[in-house]
N, C-alpha and C positions, 0 to 999 in steps of 0.2 A: 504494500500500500504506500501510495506517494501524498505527500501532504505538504504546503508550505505556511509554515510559521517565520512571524517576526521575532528578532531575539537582540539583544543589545550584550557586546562583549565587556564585560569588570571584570578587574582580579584576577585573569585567566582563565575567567569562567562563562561561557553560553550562558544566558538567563533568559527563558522567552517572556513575551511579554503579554502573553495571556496563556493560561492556564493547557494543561498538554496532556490529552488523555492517552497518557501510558502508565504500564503496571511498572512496581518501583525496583529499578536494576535491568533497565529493560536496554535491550543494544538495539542502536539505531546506526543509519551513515548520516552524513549530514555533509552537503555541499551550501558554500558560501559562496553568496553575491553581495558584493558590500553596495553601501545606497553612497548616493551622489555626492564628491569631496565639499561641495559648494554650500550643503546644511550644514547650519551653525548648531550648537548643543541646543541655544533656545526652540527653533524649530522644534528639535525633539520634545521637548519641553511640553508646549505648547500641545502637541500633536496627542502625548500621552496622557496630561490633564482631560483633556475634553475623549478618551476612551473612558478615562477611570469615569467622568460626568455620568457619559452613557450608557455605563456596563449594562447596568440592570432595568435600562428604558426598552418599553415593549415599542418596537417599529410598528407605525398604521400603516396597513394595506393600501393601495392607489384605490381599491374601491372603496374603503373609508375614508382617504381625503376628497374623493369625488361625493360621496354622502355628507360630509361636511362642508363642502362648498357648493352644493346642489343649493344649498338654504338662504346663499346670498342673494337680494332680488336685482333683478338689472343685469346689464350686462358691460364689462370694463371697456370694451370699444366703445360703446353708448357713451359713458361715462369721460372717457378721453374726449372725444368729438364732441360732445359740451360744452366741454372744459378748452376746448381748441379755438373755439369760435368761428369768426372768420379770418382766417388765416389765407 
């Protein structure tokens, strides 16, 4: 089974950055691609806050944001060409 995780190298040591369901002692290979020399640490920074944010947020479906915006009345082209006059 082939599987790609993200993993940040300390200490000499792989540490992925979300959680890795293997049994413990378990032998794996592992090929390395490193990411882009051009990110700064804050990026990473950045990047990893807002995973920890949304670890445990339930994703809406496209058909519930289409349910939730079904309820808006009007229509935003209407609403631009309003608002545009005459131009």
């Amino acid at each position: 089974m082939f599987r790609q995780i993200e993993a940040i190298y300390e200490g000499g040591v792989l540490r992925p950055l979300r959680p890795v369901d293997l049994p413990e002692s378990a032998r794996v290979a592992v090929t390395i691609a490193t990411s882009d020399k051009g990110r700064s640490t804050r990026d990473w920074e950045i990047v990893e806050t807002a995973r920890a944010e949304t670890a445990g947020l339930e994703i809406p479906s496209i058909q519930d944001i289409r349910s939730a915006l079904s309820v808006i009345p009007g229509s935003l082209s209407a609403d631009l060409i309003a608002d545009r006059g005459d131009y």
